[in-house]
C-alpha positions as CSV (number, residue, x, y, z in Angstrom):
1,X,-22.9,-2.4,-13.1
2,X,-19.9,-3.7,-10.9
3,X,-19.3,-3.0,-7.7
4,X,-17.5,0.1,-6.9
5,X,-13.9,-0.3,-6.5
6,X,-12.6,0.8,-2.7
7,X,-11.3,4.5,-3.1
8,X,-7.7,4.3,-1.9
9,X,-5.5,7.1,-3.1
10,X,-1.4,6.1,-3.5
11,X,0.8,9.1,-4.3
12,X,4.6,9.8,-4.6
13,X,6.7,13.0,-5.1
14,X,10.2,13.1,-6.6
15,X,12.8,16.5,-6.8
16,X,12.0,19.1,-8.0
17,X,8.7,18.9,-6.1
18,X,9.9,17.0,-3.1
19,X,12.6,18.1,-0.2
20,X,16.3,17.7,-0.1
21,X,16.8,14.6,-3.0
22,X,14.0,12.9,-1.2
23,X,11.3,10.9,-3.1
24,X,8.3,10.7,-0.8
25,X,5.7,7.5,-1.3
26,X,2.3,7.5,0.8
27,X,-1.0,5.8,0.4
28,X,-4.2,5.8,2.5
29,X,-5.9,2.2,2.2
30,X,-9.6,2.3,1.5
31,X,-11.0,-1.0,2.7
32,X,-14.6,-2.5,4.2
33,X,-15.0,-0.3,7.5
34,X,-14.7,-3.4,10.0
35,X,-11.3,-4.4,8.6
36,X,-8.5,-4.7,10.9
37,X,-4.9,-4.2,9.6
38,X,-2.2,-5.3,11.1
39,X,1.7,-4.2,10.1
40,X,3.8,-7.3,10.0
41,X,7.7,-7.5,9.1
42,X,9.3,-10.3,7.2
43,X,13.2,-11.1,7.5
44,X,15.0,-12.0,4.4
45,X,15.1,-15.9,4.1
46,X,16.5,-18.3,2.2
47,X,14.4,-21.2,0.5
48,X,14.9,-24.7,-0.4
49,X,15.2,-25.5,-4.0
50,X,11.0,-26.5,-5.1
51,X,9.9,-25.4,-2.2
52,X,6.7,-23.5,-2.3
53,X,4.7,-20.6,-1.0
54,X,1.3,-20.6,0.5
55,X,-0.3,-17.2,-0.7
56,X,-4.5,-16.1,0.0
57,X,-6.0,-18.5,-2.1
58,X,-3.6,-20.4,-4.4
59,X,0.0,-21.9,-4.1
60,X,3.1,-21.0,-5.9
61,X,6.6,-22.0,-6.6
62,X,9.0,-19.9,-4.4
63,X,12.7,-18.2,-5.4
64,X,15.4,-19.3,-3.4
65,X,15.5,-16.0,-1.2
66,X,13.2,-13.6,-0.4
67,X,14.2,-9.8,0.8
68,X,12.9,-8.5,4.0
69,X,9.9,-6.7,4.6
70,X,7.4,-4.5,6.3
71,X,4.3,-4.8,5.2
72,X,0.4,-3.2,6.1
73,X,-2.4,-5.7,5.6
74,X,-6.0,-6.8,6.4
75,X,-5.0,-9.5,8.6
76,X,-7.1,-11.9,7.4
77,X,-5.2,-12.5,3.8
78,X,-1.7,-13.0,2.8
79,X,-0.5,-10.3,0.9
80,X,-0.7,-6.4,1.4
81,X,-2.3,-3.2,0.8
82,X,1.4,-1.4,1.2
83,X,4.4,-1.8,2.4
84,X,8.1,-1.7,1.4
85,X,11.0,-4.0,1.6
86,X,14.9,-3.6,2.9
87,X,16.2,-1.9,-0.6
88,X,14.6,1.1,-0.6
89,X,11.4,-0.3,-2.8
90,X,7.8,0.6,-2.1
91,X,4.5,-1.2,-3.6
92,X,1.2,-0.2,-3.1
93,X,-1.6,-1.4,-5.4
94,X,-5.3,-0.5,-6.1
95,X,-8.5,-2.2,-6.8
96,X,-9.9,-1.4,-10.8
97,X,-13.1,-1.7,-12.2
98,X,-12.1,-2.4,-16.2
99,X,-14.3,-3.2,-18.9
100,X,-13.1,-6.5,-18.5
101,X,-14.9,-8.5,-15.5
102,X,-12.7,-9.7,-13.2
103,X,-12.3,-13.1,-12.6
104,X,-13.9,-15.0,-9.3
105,X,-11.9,-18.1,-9.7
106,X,-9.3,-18.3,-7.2
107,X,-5.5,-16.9,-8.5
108,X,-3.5,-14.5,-7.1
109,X,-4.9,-11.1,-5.7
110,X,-3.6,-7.9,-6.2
111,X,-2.8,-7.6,-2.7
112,X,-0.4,-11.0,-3.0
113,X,1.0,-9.1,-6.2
114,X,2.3,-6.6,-3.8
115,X,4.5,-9.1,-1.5
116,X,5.8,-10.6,-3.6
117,X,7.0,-8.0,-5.6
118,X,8.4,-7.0,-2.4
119,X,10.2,-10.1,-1.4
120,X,11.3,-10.5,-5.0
121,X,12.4,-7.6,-6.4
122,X,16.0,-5.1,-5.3
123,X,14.5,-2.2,-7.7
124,X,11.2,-1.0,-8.4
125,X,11.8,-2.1,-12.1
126,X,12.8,-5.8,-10.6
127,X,9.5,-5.8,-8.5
128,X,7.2,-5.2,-11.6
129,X,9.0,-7.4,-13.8
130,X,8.4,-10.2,-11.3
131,X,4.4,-8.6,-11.0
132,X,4.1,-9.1,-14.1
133,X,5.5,-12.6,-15.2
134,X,3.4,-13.8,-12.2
135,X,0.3,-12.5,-13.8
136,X,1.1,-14.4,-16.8
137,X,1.7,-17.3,-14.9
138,X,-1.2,-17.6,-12.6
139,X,-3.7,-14.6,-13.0
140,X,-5.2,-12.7,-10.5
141,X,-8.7,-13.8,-9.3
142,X,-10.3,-14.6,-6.1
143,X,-12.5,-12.4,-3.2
144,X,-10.9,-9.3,-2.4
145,X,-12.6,-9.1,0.6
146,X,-13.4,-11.3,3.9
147,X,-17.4,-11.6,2.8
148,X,-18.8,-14.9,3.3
149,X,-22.1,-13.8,1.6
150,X,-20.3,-12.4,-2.2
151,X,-17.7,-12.5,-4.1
152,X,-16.1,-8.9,-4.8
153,X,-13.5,-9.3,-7.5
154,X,-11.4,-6.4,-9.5
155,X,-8.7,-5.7,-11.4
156,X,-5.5,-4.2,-9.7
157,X,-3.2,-1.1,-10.4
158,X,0.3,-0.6,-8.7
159,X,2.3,2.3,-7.9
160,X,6.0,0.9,-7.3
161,X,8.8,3.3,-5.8
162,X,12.7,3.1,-5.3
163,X,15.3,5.7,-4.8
164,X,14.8,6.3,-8.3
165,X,11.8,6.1,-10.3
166,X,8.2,5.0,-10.2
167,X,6.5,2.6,-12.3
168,X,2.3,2.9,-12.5
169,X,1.2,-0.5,-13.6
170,X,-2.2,-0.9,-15.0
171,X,-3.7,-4.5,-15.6
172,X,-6.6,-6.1,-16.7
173,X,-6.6,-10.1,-16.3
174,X,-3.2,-10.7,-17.5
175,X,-2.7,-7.6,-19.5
176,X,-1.2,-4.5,-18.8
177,X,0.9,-1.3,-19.7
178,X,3.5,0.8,-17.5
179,X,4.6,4.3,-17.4
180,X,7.7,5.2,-15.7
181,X,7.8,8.3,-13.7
182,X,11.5,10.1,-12.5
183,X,10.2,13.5,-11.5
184,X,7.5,15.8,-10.3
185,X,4.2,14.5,-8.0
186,X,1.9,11.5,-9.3
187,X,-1.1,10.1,-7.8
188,X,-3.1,7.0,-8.4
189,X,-6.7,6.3,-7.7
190,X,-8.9,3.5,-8.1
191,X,-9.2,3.7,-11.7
192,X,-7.3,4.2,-15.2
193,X,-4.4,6.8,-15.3
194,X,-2.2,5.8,-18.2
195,X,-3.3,7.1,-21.8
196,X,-0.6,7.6,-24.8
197,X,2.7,7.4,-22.7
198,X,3.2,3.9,-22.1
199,X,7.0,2.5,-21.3
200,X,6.5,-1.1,-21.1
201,X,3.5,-3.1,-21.9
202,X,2.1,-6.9,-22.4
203,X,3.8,-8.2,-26.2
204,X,0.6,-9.1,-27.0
205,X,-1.9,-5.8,-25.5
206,X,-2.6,-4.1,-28.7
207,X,-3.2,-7.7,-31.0
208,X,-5.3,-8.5,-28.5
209,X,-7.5,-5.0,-27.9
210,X,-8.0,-4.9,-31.9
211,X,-8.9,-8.9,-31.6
212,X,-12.0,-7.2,-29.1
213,X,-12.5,-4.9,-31.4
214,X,-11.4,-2.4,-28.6
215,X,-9.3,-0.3,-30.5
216,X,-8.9,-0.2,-34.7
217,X,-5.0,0.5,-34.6
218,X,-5.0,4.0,-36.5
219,X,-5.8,5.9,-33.4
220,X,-3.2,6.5,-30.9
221,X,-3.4,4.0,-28.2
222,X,-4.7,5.2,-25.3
223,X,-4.7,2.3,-22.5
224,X,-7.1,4.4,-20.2
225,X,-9.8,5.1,-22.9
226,X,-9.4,1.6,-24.2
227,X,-9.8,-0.3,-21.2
228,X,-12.3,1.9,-19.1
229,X,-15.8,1.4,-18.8
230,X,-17.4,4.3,-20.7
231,X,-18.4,6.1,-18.3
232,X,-15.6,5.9,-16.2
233,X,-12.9,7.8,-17.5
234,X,-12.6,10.3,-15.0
235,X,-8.9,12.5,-13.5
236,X,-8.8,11.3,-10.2
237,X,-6.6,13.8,-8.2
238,X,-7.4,16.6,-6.0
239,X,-4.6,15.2,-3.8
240,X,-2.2,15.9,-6.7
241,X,-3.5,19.5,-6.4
242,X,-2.5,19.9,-2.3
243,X,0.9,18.3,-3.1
244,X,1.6,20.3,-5.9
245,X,0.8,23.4,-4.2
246,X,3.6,22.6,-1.7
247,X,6.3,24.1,-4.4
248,X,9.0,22.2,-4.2
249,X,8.9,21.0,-0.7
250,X,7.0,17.8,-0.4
251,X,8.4,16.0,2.7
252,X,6.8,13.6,5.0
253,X,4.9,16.0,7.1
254,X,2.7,17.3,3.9
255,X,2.5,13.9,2.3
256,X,1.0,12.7,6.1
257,X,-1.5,16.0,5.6
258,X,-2.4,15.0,2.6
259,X,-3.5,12.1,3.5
260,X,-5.3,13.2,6.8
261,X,-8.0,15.5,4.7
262,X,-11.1,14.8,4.5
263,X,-12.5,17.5,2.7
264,X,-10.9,16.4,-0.7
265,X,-11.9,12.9,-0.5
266,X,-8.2,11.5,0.1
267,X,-9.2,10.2,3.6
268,X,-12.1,8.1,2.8
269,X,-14.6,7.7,5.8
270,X,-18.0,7.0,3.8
271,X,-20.6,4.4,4.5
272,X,-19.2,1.3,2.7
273,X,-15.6,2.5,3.1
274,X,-13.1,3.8,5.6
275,X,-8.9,4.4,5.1
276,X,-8.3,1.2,7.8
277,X,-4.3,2.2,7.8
278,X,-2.0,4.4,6.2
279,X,1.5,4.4,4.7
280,X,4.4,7.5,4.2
281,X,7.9,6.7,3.3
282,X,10.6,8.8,2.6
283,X,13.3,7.2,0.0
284,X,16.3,9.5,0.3
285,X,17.9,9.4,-3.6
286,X,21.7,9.0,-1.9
287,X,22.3,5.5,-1.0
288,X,24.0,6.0,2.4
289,X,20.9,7.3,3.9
290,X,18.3,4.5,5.2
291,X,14.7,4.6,4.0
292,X,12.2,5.6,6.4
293,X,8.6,4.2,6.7
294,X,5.4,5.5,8.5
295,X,3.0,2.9,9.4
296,X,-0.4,4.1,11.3
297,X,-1.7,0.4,11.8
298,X,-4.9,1.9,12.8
299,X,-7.8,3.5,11.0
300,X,-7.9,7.0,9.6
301,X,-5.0,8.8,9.6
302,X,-6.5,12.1,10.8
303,X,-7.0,10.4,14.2
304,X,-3.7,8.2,13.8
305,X,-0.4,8.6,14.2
306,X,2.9,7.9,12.3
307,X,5.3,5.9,13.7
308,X,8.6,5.1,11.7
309,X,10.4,2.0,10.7
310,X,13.9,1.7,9.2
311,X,15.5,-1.8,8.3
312,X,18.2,-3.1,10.4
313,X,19.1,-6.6,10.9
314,X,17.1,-7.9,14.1
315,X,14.5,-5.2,14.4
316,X,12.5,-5.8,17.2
317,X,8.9,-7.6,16.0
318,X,5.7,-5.9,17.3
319,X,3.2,-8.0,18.3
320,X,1.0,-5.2,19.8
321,X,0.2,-4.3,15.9
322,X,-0.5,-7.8,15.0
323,X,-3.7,-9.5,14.6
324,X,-4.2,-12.6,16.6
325,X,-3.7,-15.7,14.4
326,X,-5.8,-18.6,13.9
327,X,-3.7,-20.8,11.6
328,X,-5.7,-23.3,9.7
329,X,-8.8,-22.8,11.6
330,X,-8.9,-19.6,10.0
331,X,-11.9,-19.2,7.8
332,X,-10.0,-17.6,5.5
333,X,-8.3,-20.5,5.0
334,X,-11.5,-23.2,5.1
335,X,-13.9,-24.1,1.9
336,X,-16.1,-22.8,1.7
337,X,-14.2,-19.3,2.7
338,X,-15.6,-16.9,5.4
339,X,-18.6,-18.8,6.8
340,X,-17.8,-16.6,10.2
341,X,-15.7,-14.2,10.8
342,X,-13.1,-14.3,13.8
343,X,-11.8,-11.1,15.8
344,X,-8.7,-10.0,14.2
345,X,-8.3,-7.1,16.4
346,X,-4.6,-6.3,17.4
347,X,-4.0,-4.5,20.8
348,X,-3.2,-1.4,18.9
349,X,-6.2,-1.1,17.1
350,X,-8.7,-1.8,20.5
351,X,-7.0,1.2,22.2
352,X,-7.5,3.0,19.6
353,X,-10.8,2.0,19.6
354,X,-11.2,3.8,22.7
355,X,-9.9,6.5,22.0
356,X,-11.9,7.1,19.1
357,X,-15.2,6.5,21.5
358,X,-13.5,9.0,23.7
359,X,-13.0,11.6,20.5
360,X,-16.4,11.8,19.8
361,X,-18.4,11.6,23.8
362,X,-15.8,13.6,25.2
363,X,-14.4,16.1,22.9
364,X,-12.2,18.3,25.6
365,X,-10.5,15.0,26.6
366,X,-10.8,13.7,22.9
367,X,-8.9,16.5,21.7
368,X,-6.6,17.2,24.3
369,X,-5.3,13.2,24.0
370,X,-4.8,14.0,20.3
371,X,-2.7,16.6,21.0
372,X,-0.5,14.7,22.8
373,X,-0.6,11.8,20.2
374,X,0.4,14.7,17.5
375,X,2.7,15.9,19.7
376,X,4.4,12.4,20.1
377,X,4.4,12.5,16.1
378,X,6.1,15.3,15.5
379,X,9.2,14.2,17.9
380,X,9.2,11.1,15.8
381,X,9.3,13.3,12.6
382,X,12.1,15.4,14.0
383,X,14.7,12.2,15.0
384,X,13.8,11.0,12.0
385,X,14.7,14.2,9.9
386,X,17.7,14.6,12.1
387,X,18.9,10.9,10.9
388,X,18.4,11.9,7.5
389,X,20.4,14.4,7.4
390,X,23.5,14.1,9.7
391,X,26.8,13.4,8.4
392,X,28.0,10.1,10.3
393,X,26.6,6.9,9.3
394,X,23.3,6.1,11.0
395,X,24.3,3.0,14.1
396,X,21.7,0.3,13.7
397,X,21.9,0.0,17.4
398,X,19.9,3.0,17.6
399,X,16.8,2.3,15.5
400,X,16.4,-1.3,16.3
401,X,13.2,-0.8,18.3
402,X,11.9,2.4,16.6
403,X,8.9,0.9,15.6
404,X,8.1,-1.5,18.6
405,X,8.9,2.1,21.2
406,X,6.4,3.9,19.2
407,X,3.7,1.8,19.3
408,X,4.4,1.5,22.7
409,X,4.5,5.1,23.9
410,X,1.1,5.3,21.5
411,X,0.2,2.7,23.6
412,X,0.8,3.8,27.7
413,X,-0.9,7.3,26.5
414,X,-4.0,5.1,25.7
415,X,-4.2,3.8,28.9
């Protein structure tokens, strides 16, 4: 039996269910519970014709520009859990168990898939095109986490987001399907959701499932029961349920409560696994309203806070949410791969670290600093909504540093 896959939960809400024409994307990041993520931004950049890109394990050709990005990772690789890039598109994937092993050979990993959707693609139907010609091209392969001793290899799932409709993207090796989503609340987990509505797929998926003897071709294709493991086909979503319930008003606050509970299994804090950061965005469906994105660069959200991002041209970097970087020394980057493993803590996630020793020996002073942290989210909530929806066009001036003054409020109440 493989490995269980990481349970990450991704969700997004579009009107009716969500507030005000906004669609509203969030996903909590299940990883190995000593992971460090960082959140990194990318400006858009032009490339030399044949020039190439370095990406966890293997090399690629690159396009001759790239969009700019925010992106949260485990520092250690090159790709990303999450993030989003300047046009309003979101990408998140998750790690699959198929009935198809996953290969160990070294290719792309879902987690590159998500960049460079990101850096390719203006629409969320751009960014899975270019997903899915890359998986054609080089397969996806290779350690999907920083483990010296094993190789832990799956397939991947993406939930892609723009102003205007969602793709789900289900793979196995190069294979896949997609359903497009333009309304209502949809979550994915870490296995199978598609069945019978499919709305792009590999040319070749169904010659090849009857060539496995997977499916006879009289039945309605279903990808879900045709690709899972028997056992496996399972509805993944008491999240869906809390988000539904919100009637019609799904806005960044809920998503974020969502995504704080423990009780329904959304906020993963288990023995093997822990949600290491966390992701809201907020996609306003009228183009003269910017994008906002909530990055927590720390581990779980219900002890985290949100702090915003919105593209502008020179937005201050943040290098107190960045892991340290140890260039080609990295054993990351050395064969054979991750024979130690270096610190990747960012300054961010060692005060937090703190805190979260303080949380549980002094609970009085835990909860009272909490308070203050929430409190500190909530005014970041309200500016936000108050950009969102005022008449006059939103001065970049004003947001350059949202991020970096976040992080550094977060930061002095730490100390």
């Amino acid at each position: 039996r493989m490995a269980a896959a990481p349970p990450s939960y991704c969700f997004v809400a579009f009107p009716p269910c969500s507030k005000d024409g906004l669609v509203v994307f969030g996903k909590n990041s299940a990883r190995p519970r000593d992971e460090v993520q960082e959140v990194v931004y990318f400006a858009a950049a032009v490339h030399d014709p044949g020039s190439k890109v370095e990406c966890t394990y293997i090399e690629i050709e690159q396009v001759p520009k790239t969009h700019a990005i925010v992106l949260s990772r485990p520092s250690w690789l090159w790709g990303a859990e999450m993030g989003a890039n300047e046009h309003g598109v979101c990408v998140a994937n998750e790690a699959i168990v198929t009935r198809e092993p996953a290969s160990e050979s070294e290719a792309l990993l879902g987690m590159d898939l998500v960049r460079l959707g990101l850096e390719r693609g203006a629409t969320a139907k751009e960014a899975l095109d270019v997903i899915v010609a890359l998986l054609e091209e080089h397969g996806q392969g290779g350690n999907y986490y920083e483990d010296g001793s094993s190789c832990h290899t799956f397939q991947s799932a993406f939930l892609i987001v723009d102003r205007n409709e969602a793709w789900i993207l289900e793979t196995s090796g190069k294979y896949w399907a997609a359903e497009k989503i333009t309304e209502g609340v949809k979550c994915i987990c870490n296995q199978l959701s598609l069945t019978t509505k499919i709305d792009a797929e590999h040319p070749e998926l169904r010659n090849y499932v009857r060539s496995q003897g997977w499916w006879n071709g009289d039945s309605d294709f279903n990808f879900s029961e045709v690709f899972s493991l028997a056992d496996d086909h399972l509805t993944c979503c008491s999240g869906r349920e809390s988000l539904e319930k919100q009637g019609g008003d799904v806005s960044a606050q809920a998503m974020i409560d969502v995504l704080r509970d423990k009780d329904s299994g959304v906020c993963v804090d288990s023995e093997s696994f822990l949600t290491t950061a966390s992701i809201v965005s907020v996609l306003p469906q009228d183009p003269s309203f910017p994008c906002v994105h909530y990055f927590t660069g720390t581990p779980d959200p219900s002890r985290s806070i949100f702090k915003p991002f919105i593209f502008v041209d020179d937005v201050k970097l943040v290098p107190k949410v960045q892991s340290p970087s140890f260039g080609n020394d990295d054993p990351a980057k050395k064969i054979p791969r991750f024979q130690e493993k270096p610190d990747r803590r960012h300054e961010l996630y060692k005060a937090h670290e703190w805190a979260r020793s303080l949380l549980e020996n002094d609970q009085d002073k835990g909860q009272k600093l909490m308070g203050i942290m929430l409190d500190l989210e909530k005014q970041g909530l309200e500016a936000m909504e108050d950009i969102l929806t005022r008449t006059e066009v939103l001065d970049p001036a004003e947001v350059v540093d949202l991020f970096y003054d976040c992080v550094d409020t977060e930061l002095k109440f730490f100390k």
